[in-house]
C-alpha positions as CSV (number, residue, x, y, z in Angstrom):
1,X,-91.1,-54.1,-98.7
2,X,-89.2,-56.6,-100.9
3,X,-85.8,-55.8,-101.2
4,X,-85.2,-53.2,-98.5
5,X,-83.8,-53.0,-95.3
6,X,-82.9,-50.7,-92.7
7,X,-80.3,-48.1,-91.9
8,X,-79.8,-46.2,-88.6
9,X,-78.3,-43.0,-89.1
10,X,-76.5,-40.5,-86.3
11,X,-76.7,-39.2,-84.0
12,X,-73.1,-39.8,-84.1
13,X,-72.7,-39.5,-87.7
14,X,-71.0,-36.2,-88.9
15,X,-74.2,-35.9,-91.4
16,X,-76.5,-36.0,-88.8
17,X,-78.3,-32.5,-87.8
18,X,-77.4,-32.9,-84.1
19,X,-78.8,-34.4,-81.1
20,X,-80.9,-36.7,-83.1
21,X,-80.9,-40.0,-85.4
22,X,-83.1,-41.7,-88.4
23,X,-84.1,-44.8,-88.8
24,X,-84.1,-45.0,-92.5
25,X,-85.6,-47.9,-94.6
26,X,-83.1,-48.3,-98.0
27,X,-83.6,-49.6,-101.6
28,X,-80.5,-50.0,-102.8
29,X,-78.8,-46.4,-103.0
30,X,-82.1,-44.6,-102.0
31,X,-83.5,-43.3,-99.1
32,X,-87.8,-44.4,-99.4
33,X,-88.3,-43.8,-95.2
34,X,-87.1,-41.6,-92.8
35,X,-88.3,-41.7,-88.9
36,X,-87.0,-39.2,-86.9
37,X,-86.0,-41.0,-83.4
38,X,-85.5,-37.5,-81.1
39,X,-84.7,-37.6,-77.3
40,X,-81.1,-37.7,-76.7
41,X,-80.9,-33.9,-75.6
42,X,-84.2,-33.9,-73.8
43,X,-84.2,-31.5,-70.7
44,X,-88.0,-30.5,-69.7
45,X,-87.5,-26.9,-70.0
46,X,-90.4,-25.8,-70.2
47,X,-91.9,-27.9,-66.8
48,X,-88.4,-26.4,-65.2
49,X,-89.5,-22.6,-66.3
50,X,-93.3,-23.5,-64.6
51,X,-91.2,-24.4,-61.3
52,X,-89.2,-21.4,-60.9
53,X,-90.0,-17.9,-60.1
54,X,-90.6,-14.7,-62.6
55,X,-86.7,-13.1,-62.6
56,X,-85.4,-17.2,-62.7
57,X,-87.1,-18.3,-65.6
58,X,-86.7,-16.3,-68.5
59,X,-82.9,-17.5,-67.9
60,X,-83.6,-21.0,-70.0
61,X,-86.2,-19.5,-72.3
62,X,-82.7,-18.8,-74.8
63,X,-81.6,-22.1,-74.1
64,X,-83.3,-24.4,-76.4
65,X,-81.0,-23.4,-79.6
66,X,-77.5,-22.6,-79.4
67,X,-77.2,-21.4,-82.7
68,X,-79.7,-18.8,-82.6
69,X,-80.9,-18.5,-79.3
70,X,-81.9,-14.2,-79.3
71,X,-85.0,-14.6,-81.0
72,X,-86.2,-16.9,-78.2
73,X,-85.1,-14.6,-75.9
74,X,-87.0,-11.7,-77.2
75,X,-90.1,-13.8,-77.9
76,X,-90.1,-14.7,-74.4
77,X,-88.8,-11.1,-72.9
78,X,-92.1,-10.0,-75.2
79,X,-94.2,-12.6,-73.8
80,X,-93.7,-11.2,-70.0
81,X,-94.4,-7.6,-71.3
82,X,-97.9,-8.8,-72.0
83,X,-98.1,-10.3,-68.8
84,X,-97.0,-7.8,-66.9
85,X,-98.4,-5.2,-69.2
86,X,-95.7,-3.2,-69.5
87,X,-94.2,-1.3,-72.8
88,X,-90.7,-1.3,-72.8
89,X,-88.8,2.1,-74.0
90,X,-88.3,2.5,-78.0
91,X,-84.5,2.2,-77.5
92,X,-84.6,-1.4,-76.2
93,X,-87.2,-2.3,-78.8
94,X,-84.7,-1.5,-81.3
95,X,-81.8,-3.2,-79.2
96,X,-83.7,-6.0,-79.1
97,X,-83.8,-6.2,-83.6
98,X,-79.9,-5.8,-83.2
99,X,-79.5,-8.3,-80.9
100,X,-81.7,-10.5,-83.0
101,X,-80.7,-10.0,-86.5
102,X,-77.1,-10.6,-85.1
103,X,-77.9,-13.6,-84.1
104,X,-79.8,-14.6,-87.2
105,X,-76.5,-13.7,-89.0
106,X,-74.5,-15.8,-86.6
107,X,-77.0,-19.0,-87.0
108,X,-76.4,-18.8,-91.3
109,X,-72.6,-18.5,-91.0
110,X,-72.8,-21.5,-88.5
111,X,-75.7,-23.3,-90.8
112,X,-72.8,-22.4,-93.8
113,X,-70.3,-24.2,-91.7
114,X,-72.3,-27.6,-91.8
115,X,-73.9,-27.7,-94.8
116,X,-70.4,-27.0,-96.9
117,X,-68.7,-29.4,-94.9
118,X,-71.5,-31.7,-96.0
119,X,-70.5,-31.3,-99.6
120,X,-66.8,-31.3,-98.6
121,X,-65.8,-27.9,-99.0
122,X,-64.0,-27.2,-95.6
123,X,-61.8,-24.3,-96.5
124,X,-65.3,-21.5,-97.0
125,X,-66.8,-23.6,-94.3
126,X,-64.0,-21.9,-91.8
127,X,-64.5,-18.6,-93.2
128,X,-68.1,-18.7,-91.8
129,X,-67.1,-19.5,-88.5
130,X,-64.2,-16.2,-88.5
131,X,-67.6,-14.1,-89.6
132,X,-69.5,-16.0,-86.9
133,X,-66.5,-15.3,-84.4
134,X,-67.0,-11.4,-85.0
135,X,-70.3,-11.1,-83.9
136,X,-69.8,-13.1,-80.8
137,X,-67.0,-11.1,-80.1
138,X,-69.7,-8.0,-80.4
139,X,-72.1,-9.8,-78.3
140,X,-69.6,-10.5,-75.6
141,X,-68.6,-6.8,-75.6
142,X,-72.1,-5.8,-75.2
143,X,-73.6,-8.2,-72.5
144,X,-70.9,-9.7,-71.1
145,X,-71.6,-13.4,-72.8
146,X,-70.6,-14.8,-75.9
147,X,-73.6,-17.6,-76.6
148,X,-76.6,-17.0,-74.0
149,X,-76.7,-13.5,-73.5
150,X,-79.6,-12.8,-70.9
151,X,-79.8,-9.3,-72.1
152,X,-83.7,-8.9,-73.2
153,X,-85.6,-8.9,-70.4
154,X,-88.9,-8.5,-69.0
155,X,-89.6,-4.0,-69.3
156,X,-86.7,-3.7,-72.2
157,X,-83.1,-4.5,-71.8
158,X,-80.9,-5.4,-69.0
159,X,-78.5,-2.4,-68.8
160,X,-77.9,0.3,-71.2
161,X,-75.2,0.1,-74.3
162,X,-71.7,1.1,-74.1
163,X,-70.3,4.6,-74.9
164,X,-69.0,3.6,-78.1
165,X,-71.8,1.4,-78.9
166,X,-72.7,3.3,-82.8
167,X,-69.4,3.3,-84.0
168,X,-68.3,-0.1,-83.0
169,X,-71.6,-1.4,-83.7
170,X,-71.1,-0.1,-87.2
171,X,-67.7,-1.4,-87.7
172,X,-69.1,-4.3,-87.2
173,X,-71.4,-4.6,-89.5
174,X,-68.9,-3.7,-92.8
175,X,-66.5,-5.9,-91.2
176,X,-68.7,-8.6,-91.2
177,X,-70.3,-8.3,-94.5
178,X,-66.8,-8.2,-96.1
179,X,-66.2,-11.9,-95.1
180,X,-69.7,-12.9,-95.6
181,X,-69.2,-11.8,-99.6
182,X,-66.4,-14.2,-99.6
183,X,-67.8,-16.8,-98.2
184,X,-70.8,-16.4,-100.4
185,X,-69.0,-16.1,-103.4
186,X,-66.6,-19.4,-102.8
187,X,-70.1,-21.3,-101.6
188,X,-73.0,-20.3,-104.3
189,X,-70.3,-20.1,-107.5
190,X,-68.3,-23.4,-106.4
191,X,-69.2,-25.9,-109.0
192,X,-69.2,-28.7,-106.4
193,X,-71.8,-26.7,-104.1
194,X,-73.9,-26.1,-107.4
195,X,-74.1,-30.1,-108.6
196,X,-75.2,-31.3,-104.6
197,X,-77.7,-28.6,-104.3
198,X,-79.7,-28.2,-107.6
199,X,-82.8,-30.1,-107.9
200,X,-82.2,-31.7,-104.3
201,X,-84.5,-31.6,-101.8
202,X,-87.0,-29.5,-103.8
203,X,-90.4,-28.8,-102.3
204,X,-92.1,-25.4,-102.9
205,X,-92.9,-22.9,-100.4
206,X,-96.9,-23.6,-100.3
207,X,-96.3,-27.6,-99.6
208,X,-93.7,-26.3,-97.1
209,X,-96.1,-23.9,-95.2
210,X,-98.8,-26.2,-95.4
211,X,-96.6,-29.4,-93.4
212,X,-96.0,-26.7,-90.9
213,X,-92.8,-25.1,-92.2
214,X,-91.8,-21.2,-91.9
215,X,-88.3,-19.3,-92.3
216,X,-86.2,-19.8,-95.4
217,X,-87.3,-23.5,-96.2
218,X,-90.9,-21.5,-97.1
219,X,-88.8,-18.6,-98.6
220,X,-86.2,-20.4,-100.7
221,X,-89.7,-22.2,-102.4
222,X,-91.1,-18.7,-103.3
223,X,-93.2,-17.5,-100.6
224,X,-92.5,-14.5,-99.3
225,X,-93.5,-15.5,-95.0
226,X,-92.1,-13.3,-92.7
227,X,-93.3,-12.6,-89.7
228,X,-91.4,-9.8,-89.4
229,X,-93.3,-8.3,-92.4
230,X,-96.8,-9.9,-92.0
231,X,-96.9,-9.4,-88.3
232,X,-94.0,-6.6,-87.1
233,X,-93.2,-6.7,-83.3
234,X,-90.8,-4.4,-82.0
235,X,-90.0,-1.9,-84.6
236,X,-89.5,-4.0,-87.4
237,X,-92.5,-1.5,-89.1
238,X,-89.6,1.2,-88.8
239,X,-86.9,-0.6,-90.8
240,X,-86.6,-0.9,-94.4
241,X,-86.0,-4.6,-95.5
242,X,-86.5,-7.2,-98.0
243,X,-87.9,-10.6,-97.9
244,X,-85.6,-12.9,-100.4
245,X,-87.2,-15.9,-101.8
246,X,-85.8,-18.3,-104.5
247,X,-87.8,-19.9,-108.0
248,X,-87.2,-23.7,-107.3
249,X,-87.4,-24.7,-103.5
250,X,-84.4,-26.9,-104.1
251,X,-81.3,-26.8,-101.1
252,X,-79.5,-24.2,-103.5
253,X,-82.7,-21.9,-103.2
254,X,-82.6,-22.3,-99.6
255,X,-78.6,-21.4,-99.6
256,X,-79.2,-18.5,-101.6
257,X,-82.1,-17.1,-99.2
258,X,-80.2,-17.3,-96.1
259,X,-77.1,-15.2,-97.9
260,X,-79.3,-12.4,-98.8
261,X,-81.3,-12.6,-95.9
262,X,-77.8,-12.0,-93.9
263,X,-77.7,-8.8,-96.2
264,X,-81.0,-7.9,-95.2
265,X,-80.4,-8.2,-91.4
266,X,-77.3,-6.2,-91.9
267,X,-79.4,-3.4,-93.2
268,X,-81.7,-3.8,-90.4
269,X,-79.1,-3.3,-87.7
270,X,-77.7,-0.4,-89.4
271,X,-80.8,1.4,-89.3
272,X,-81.3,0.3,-85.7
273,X,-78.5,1.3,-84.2
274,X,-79.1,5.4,-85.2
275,X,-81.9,4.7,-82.8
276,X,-79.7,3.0,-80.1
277,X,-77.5,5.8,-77.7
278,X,-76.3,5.4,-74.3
279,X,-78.0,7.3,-71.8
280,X,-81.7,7.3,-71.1
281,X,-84.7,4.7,-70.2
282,X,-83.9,1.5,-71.3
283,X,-86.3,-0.5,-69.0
284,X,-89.8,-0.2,-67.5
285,X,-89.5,-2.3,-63.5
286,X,-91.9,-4.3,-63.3
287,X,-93.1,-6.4,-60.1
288,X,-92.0,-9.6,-58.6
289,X,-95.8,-10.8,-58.4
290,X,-97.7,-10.9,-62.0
291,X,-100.9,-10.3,-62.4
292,X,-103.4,-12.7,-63.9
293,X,-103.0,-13.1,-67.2
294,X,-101.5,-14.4,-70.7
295,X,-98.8,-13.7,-72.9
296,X,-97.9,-14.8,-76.2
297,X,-95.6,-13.7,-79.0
298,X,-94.4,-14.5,-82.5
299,X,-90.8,-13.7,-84.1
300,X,-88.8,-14.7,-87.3
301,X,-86.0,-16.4,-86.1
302,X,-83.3,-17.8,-88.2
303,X,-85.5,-21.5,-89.0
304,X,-88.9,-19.7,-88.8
305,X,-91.7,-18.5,-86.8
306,X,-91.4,-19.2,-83.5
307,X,-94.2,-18.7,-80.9
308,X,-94.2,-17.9,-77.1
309,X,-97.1,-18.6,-75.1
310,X,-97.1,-18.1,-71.4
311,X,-99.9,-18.2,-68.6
312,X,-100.0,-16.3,-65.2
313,X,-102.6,-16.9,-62.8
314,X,-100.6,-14.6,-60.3
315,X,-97.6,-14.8,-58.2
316,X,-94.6,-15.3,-58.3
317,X,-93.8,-18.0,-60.7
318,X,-95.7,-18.8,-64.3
319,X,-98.6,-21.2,-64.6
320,X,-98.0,-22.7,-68.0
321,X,-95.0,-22.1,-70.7
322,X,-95.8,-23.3,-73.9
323,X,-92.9,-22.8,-77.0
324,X,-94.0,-23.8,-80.6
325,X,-90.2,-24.3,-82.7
326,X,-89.8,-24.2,-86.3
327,X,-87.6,-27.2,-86.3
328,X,-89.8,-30.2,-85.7
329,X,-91.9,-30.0,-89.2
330,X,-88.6,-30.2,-91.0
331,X,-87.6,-33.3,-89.6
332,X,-90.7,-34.9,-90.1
333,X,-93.6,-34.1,-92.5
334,X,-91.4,-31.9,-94.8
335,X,-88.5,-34.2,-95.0
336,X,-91.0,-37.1,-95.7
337,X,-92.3,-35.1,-98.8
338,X,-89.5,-34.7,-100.3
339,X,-88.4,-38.3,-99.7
340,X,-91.5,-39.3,-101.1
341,X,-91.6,-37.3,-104.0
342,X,-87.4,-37.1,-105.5
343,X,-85.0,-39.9,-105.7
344,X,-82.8,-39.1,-102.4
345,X,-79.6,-41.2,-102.5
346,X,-77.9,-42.0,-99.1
347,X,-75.3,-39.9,-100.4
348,X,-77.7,-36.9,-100.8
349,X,-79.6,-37.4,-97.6
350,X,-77.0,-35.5,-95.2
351,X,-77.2,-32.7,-97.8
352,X,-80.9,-32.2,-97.2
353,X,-80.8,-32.8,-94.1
354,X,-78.0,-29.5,-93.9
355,X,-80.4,-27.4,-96.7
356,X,-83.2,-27.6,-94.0
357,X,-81.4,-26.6,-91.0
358,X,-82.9,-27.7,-87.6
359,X,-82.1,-27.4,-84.7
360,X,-82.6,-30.5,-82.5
361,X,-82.5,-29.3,-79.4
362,X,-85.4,-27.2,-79.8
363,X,-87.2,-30.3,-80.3
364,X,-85.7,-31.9,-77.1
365,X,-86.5,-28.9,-75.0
């Protein structure tokens, strides 16, 4: 094309969503091409799960996402039920929505972390990481690990809660929602935050489902997708919940679905958590050797739907593991619909690039 030329961008820049770079071809100021160039975090995991035994490979299926890595951890906990066929007791179902929503709380106040910084407003962006610090305090309490927890397993969970586990589970939960309304309130009324993110990056939630997108990129466009709703695993038909969605699809929308849906999973875990006391099954035992069989699950994790699909043909190790992420539509076919279709400036590129929120090495995985 006459008068353009090309731009690499990250991984190394601070703009860049992680493990992964762009080679973007310019007009001046504006961004007209964006191809993804991935594999700088690649690790094989699922080959590596394939090559080691039942009770040793669930170990990296939490491992692909450090931001939110619970939800793949109960998709593939949920997976092995199947195969095992085993139904785990109601109190680690619930467990397992705590654990989860946590973690989808965690994964915005990091997500709020980058994408303020993006726009230059530090100060809010370090509140998110003290409301972020609070729940990995809780999850350190509970499981004895702060990031990879290991705590959904195959039959339900891996021991049973703490003594105290209501009452500080509860704490938590005001505690955190105190600094969250802070953060929200510096973040979604800062003037600054509101003149980046209006009428930048817009794409409504139909285009976004139909170019493979789930989570709040679909919700902040209008469409209420959740698979939580749509297709309830665990006890999530128990719960009493709302699905946010925003009017425009622009990166404000998606901003101001991942707030409220922070709300929402606060409301989830409270309700859970009456359900969760110690004493009492908390796991069904289940086998070394697996039957013949498959296994597959679906949760809402904080990008989307992801999918777990898993393949025994008996003994002691799995056949095939097969994870579908959210994140690699977003880098791709959405983000090249919303070049193609709005003036993105180089300048506003790292900001939707933040409004999406991948994960990268879910794509490397």
């Amino acid at each position: 094309m006459a008068g353009s030329y090309m731009l690499y961008f990250g991984p190394q820049h601070p703009g860049a969503p992680g493990n992964v770079g762009f080679r973007l071809e310019m007009e001046g100021e504006r961004v007209v091409r964006a191809e993804l160039i991935p594999g700088f975090l690649h690790r094989g995991f699922e080959k590596m799960m394939e090559n080691r035994k039942w009770e040793n490979s669930y170990v990296l299926s939490y491992r692909f996402c450090v931001e939110d890595p619970d939800p793949f951890e109960v998709a593939y906990a949920e997976a092995l039920d199947m195969v095992f066929k085993v139904d785990p007791p109601p109190k680690a179902k619930y467990f397992r929505m705590i654990q989860a929503e946590f973690s989808r709380i965690a994964s915005h106040m990091f997500w709020t972390h980058f994408m303020l910084g993006s726009v230059g407003l530090r100060t809010p962006a370090y509140w998110a990481l003290a409301a972020r610090e609070e729940i990995l305090k809780w999850f350190a309490w509970v499981t004895g690990h702060r990031i990879y927890h290991n705590f959904s397993v195959p039959g339900g969970i891996r021991s049973d809660v703490p003594q105290d586990f209501q009452s500080r589970t509860l704490d938590l939960t005001y505690r955190v929602e105190d600094l969250v309304k802070d953060v929200e309130k510096a973040a979604l009324g800062n003037r600054v935050f509101k003149r980046r993110t209006r009428g930048v990056g817009v794409i409504k939630g139909e285009t976004a489902l139909r170019l493979g997108a789930t989570g709040p990129v679909v919700r902040g466009g209008g469409l209420a997708y959740d698979v939580r709703k749509l297709a309830p695993y665990e006890r999530y038909d128990s719960v009493n919940f709302e699905v946010p969605v925003g009017e425009v699809g622009d990166a404000y929308d998606r901003a101001l679905v991942r707030f409220r849906e922070v709300h929402e999973s606060l409301k989830i875990i409270r309700q859970a958590t009456m359900e969760v006391r110690p004493g009492g099954p908390y796991r069904v035992k289940i086998p070394l050797t697996a039957p013949p069989g498959r296994g597959y699950a679906r949760v809402e994790s904080a990008r989307g739907e992801y999918t777990v699909h898993v393949t025994s043909v008996g003994g002691r190790s799995p056949y095939r593991v097969r994870f579908k992420s959210p994140s690699m539509p977003l880098l791709t076919t959405v983000l090249d619909y919303i070049i193609k279709n709005e003036e993105v400036t180089i300048a506003d590129f790292p900001v939707v690039l933040a409004s999406l929120d991948p994960c990268a090495p879910d794509i490397d995985r």
